[in-house]
C-alpha positions in Angstrom: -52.1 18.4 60.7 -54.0 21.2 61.9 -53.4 24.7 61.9 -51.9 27.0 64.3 -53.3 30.1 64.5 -52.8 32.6 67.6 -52.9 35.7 68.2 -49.2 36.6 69.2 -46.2 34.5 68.7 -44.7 32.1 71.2 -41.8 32.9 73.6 -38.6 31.1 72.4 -38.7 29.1 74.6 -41.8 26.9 73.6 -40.9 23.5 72.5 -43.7 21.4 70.4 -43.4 17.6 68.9 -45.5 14.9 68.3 -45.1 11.4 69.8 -46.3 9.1 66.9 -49.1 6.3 67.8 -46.7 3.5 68.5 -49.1 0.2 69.2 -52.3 1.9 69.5 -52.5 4.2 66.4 -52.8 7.4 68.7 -50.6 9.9 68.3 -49.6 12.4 71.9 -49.2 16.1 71.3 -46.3 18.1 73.9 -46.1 21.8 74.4 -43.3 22.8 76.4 -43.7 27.0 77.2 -44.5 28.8 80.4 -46.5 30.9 77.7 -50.1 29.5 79.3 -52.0 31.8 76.8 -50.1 30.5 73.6 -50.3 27.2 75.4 -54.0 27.4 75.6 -54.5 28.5 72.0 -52.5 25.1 71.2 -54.7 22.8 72.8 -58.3 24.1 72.0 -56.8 24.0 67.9 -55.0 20.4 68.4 -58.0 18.7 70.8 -61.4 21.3 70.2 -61.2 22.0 74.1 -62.4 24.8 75.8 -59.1 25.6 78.1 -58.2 29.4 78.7 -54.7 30.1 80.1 -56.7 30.1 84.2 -56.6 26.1 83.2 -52.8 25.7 83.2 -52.0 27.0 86.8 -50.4 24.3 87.9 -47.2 22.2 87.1 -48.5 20.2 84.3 -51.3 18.9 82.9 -53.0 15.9 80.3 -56.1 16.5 78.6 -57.2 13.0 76.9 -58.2 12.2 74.2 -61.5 13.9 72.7 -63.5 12.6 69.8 -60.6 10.6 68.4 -58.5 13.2 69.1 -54.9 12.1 70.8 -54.2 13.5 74.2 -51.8 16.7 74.8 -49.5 17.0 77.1 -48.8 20.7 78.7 -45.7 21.4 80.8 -44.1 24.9 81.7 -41.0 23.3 81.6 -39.5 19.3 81.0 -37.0 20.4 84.4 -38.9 18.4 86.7 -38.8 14.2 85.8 -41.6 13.4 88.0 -43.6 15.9 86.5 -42.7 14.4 83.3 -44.0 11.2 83.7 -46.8 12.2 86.2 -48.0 13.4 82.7 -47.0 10.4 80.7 -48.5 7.9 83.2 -52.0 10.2 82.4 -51.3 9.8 78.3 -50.7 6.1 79.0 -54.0 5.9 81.4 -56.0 7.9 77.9 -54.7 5.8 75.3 -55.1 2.2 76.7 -58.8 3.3 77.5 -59.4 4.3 74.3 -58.3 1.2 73.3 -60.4 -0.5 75.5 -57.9 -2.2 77.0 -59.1 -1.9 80.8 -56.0 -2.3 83.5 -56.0 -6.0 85.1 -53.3 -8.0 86.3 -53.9 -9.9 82.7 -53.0 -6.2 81.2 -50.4 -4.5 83.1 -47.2 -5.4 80.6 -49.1 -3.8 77.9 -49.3 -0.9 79.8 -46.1 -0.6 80.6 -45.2 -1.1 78.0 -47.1 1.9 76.6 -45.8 3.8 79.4 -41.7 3.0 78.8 -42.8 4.1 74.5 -44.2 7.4 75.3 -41.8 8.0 77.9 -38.6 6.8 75.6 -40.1 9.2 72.5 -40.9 12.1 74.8 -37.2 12.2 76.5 -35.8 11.3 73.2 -37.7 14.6 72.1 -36.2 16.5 74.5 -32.7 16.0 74.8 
C-alpha cells in the first residue's frame, strides 16, 4: 500500500476502496470526492501520474494502468450509473490490454466478464 500524503484533508464526503485483481491479478483504485485537488494528490501517489486538479474537469475519468500500476477510477460523485460504468468499461478496456488479451469475437465473454466483476465489486462498494 502506498502512502497518502496531501496537503489538506479530504472533504467528508470522499469515498476510497480498492477493487481486488479478480482474474487478472490487477487491482482498480476508486476515489469518489468532488475535492479535484485531494483527488489529484490521490492519483499521482497511487499511479506516479502527473494530473493537477485542471485534469478532472469533467464527469469522470480512468487513468490506466502505468508501469504495472492498476488503473484509478475518479468520479465527483457514484449519482450518475452511466457515468459509472462509462468508467468501468475504461478499467475493463486497461486491464484486458495489459493482459494482452486483445478484443475479438473469440474474446468478448472474457471481457465481459471482466466488465460484470468490476462493476459487481464497485456497486457492492458503494451501497
Amino acid at each position: 500500500m502506498i502512502a497518502l500524503l496531501v496537503d489538506h484533508e479530504p472533504s467528508k464526503r470522499t469515498c476510497k476502496f480498492t477493487i481486488p485483481g479478480g482474474t487478472f491479478d490487477m487491482d482498480v483504485r476508486v476515489i469518489i470526492t468532488e475535492d479535484t485537488a485531494y483527488a489529484a494528490q490521490y492519483i499521482r501517489d497511487n499511479l506516479d501520474a502527473s494530473v493537477t486538479g485542471n485534469d478532472l474537469n469533467c464527469r469522470g475519468i480512468t487513468f490506466g494502468v502505468l508501469d504495472g500500476r492498476g488503473p484509478v477510477i475518479w468520479l465527483p460523485t457514484a449519482e450518475d450509473v452511466s457515468i459509472n460504468n462509462h468508467e468501468l468499461f475504461h478499467a475493463t478496456m486497461n486491464i484486458m490490454q495489459w493482459a494482452g488479451v486483445e478484443y475479438s469475437d473469440k474474446t468478448e465473454e472474457s471481457y465481459a466478464y471482466q466488465m460484470q466483476y468490476l462493476s459487481n465489486q464497485f456497486y457492492n462498494k458503494i451501497k
